[in-house]
C-alpha positions as CSV (number, residue, x, y, z in Angstrom):
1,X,0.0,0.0,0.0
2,X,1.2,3.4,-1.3
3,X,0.6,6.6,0.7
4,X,-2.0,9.2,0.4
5,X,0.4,11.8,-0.6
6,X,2.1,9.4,-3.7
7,X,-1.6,8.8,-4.6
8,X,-2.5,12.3,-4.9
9,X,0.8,12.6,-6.9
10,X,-0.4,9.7,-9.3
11,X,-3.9,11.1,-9.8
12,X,-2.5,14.8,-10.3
13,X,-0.3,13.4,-13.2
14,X,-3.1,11.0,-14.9
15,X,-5.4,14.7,-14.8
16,X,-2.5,16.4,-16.6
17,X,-2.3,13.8,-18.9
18,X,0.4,11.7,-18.7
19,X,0.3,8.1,-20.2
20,X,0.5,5.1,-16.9
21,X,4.3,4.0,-18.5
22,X,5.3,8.2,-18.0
23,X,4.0,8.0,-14.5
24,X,5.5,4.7,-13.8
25,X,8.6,5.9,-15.2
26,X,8.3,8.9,-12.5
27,X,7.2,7.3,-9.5
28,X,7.9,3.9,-9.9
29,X,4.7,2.2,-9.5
30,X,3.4,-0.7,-10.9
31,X,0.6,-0.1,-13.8
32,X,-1.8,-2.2,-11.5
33,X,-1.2,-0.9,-8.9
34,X,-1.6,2.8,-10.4
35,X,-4.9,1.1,-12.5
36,X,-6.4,0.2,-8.7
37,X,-5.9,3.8,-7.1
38,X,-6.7,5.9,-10.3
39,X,-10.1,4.0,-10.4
40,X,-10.9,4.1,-6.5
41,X,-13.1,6.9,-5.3
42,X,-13.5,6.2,-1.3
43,X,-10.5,5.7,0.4
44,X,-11.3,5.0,3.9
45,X,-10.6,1.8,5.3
46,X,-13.2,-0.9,5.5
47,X,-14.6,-2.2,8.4
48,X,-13.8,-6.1,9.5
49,X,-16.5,-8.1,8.8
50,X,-16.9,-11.3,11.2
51,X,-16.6,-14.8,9.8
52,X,-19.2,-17.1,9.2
53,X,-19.7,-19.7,11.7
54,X,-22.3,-22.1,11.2
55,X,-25.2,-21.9,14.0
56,X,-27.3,-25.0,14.8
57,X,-30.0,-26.0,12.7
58,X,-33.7,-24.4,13.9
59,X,-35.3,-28.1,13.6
60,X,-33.3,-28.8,17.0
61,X,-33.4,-26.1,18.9
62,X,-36.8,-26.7,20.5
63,X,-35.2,-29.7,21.8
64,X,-32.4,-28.0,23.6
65,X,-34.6,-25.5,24.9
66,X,-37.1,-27.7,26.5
67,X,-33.9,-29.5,28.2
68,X,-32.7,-25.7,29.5
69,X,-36.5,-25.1,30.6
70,X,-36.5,-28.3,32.6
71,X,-33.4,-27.8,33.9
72,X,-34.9,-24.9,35.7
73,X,-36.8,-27.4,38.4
74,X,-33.7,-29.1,39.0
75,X,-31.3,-28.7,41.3
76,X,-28.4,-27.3,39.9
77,X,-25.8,-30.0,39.7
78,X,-28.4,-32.0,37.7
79,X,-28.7,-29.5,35.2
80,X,-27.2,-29.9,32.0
81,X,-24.0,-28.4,30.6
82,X,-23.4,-27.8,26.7
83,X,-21.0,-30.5,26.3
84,X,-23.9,-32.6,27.8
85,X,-26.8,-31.1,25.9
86,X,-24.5,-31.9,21.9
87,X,-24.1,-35.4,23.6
88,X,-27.4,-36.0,23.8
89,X,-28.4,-34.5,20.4
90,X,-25.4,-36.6,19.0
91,X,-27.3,-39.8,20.4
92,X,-31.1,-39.3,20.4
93,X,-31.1,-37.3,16.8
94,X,-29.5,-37.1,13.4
95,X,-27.7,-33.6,14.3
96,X,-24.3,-34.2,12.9
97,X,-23.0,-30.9,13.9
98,X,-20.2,-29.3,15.7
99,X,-19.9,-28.8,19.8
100,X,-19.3,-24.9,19.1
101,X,-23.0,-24.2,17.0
102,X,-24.4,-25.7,20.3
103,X,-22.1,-23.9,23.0
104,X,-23.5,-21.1,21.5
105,X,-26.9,-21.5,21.5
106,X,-26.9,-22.8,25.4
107,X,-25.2,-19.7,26.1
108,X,-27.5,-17.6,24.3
109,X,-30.1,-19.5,25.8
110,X,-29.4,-19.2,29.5
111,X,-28.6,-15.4,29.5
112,X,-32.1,-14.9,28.1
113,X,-33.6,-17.1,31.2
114,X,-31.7,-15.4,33.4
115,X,-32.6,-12.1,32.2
116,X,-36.7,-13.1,32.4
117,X,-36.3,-14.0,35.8
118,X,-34.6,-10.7,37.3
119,X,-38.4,-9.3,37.2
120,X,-39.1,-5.8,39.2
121,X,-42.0,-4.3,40.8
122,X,-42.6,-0.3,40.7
123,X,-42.0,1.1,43.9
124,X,-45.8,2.8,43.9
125,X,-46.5,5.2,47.5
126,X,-49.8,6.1,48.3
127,X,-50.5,9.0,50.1
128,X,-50.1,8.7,53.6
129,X,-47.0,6.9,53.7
130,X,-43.5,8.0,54.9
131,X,-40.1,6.0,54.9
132,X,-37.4,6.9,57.8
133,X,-33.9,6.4,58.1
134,X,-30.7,7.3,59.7
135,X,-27.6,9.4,57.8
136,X,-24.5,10.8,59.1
137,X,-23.5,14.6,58.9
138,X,-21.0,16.7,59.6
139,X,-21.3,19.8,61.6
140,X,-19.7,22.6,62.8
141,X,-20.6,23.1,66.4
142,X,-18.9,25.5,68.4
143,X,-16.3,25.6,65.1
144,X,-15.0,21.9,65.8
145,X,-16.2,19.3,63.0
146,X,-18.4,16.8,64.5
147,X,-20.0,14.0,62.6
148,X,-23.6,13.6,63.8
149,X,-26.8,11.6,62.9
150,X,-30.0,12.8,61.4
151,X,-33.2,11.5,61.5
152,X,-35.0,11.8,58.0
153,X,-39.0,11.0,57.3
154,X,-40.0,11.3,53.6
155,X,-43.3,11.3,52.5
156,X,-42.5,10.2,48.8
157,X,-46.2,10.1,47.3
158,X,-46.2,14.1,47.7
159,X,-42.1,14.1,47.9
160,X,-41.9,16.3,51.1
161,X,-39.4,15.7,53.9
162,X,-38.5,16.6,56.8
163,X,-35.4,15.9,58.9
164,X,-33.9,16.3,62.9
165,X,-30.3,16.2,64.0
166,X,-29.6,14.1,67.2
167,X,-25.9,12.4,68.7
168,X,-26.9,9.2,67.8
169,X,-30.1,6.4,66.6
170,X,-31.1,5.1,69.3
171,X,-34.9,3.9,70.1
172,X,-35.3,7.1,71.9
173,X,-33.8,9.5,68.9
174,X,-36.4,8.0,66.2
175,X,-39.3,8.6,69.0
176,X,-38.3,11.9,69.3
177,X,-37.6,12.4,65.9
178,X,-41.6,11.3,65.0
179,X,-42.9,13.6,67.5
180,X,-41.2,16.6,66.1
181,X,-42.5,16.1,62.8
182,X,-45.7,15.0,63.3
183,X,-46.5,17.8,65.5
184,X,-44.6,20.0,62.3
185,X,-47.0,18.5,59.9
186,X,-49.9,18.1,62.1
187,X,-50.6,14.8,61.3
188,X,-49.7,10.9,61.7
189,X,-49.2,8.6,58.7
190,X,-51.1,5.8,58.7
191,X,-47.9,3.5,57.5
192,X,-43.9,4.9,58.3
193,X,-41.7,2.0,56.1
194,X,-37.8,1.9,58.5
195,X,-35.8,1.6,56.1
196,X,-33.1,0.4,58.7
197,X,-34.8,-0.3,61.8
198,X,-31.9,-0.8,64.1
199,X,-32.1,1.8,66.8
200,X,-35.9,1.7,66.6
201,X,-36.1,-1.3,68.9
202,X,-37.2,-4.2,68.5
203,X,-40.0,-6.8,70.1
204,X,-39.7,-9.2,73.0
205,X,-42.4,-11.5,74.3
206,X,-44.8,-9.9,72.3
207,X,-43.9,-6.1,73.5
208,X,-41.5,-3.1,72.1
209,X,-38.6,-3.0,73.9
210,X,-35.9,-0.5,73.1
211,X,-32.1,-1.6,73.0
212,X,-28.7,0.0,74.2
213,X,-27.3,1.9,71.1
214,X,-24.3,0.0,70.6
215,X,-22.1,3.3,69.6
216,X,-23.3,4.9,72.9
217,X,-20.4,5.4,75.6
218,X,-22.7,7.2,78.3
219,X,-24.8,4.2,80.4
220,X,-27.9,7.0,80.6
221,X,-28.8,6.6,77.2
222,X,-30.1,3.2,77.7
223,X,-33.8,3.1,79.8
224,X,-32.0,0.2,81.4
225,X,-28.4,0.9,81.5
226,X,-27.0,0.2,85.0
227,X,-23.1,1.3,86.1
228,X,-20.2,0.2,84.3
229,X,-18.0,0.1,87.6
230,X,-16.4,-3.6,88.0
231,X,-18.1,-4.3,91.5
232,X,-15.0,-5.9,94.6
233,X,-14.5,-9.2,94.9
234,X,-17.3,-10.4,96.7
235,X,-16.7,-12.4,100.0
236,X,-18.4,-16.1,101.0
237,X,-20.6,-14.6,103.0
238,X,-21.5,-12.5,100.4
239,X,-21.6,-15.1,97.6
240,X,-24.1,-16.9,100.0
241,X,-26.4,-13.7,100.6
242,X,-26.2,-12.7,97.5
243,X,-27.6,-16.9,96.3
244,X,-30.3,-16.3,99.0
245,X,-31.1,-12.9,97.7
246,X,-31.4,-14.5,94.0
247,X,-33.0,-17.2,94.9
248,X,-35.9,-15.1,97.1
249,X,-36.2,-12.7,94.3
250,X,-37.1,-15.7,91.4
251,X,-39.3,-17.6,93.2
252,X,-41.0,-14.1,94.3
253,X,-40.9,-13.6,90.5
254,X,-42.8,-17.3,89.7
255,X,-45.4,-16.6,92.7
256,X,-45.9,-13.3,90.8
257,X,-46.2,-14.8,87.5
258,X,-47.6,-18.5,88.2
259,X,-50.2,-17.6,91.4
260,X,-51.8,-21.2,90.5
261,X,-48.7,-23.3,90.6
262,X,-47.9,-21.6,94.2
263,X,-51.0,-22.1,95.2
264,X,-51.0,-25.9,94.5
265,X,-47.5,-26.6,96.5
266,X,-48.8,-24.9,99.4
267,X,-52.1,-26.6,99.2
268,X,-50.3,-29.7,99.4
269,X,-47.9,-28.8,101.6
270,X,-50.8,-28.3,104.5
């Protein structure tokens, strides 16, 4: 291949009208080569065009697609691989084809399935309905960056919300955090969607009960947070009182909670 600028040159001498032996003679250039160029009109390159490859026959692939679709309600060691799936065309059917026309196809095949089954549902609010979460801040307090915690409820059907800055997200934080805005808005919502609901408690026995925030360092933010002080080494005597004291206290707690149970044993105790 000649360059552009020698082609330009060969085309500026045919316009002028020299014979192809003159301009051989000149540039040294073969006359077929000076035949191709002189007759071309679009020079740019040409794209690549991808080989041919044979793709399996359409009478089969119903076949192979029914043994992907079953597959499906297998478990999936006993599904069926593409070396598998040309074995078993090889030796139930006339296909005399190659392994790749059948990679291919199972390939193809299986990225379609998996595509149908990633299905999503529109996220669709109706009025009335608020999602809350927790995000961290930083603020400037006093001048000192501090990173703090704000409490955030959305209302997305009318895309309105409203947001309060607290230390941390605790149980306590989020409750606060609802007042405020509901006494803002002047209203409840008949359905608040947490879309982390760590710190706003969580249920035991059937009743909300509110945890210790686990990044909290001061025992009074927990309802129930006793002291942190590591207690002496307690004594015999003191091991034994405090047994007895245990002891008293549960089986005050089952007389509270199981009055009939006490109430038999002393019956049959008199």
């Amino acid at each position: 291949m000649i360059s552009m600028p020698m082609i330009e040159s060969v085309r500026d001498m045919s316009r002028r009208g020299l014979a192809n032996a003159d301009i051989q003679r000149e540039t040294g250039i073969s006359q077929p080569t000076m035949r191709k160029y002189l007759a071309m009109d679009d020079f740019s390159p040409k794209m690549p065009t991808a080989s041919g490859r044979g793709s399996m026959p359409d009478p089969y692939k119903p076949l192979v697609d029914a043994v992907l679709e079953a597959d499906r309600h297998v478990w999936r060691k006993q599904r069926h691989t593409a070396k598998r799936v040309w074995e078993r065309l090889t030796a139930e059917t006339p296909y005399e084809g190659g392994y790749g026309a059948v990679k291919r196809h199972v390939r193809e095949r299986k990225a379609q399935m998996r595509a149908s089954d990633m299905a999503y549902m529109e996220l669709v609010w109706a009025p009335g309905e608020a999602q809350a979460d927790f995000g961290d801040v930083d603020v400037l307090p006093g001048g000192a960056r501090t990173r703090m915690h704000f409490f955030a409820l959305s209302f997305p059907f009318s895309n309105m919300g409203f947001c309060q800055l607290f230390a941390g997200e605790t149980s306590e934080c989020v409750c606060q955090g609802l007042k405020d805005v509901f006494e803002h808005v002047g209203g409840v919502p008949h359905r608040i969607v947490f879309d982390n609901a760590t710190g706003a408690g969580r249920k035991i026995g059937g009743t909300a009960a509110t945890r210790r925030p686990r990044r909290s360092s001061s025992p009074e933010c927990g309802p129930t947070a006793g002291s942190r002080r590591r207690s002496p080494t307690p004594t015999p005597a003191t091991r034994r009182a405090t047994s007895s004291a245990r002891s008293a206290g549960r089986a005050g707690a089952c007389s509270r909670r199981c009055p009939r149970w006490t109430t038999s044993r002393s019956s049959t105790r008199s």
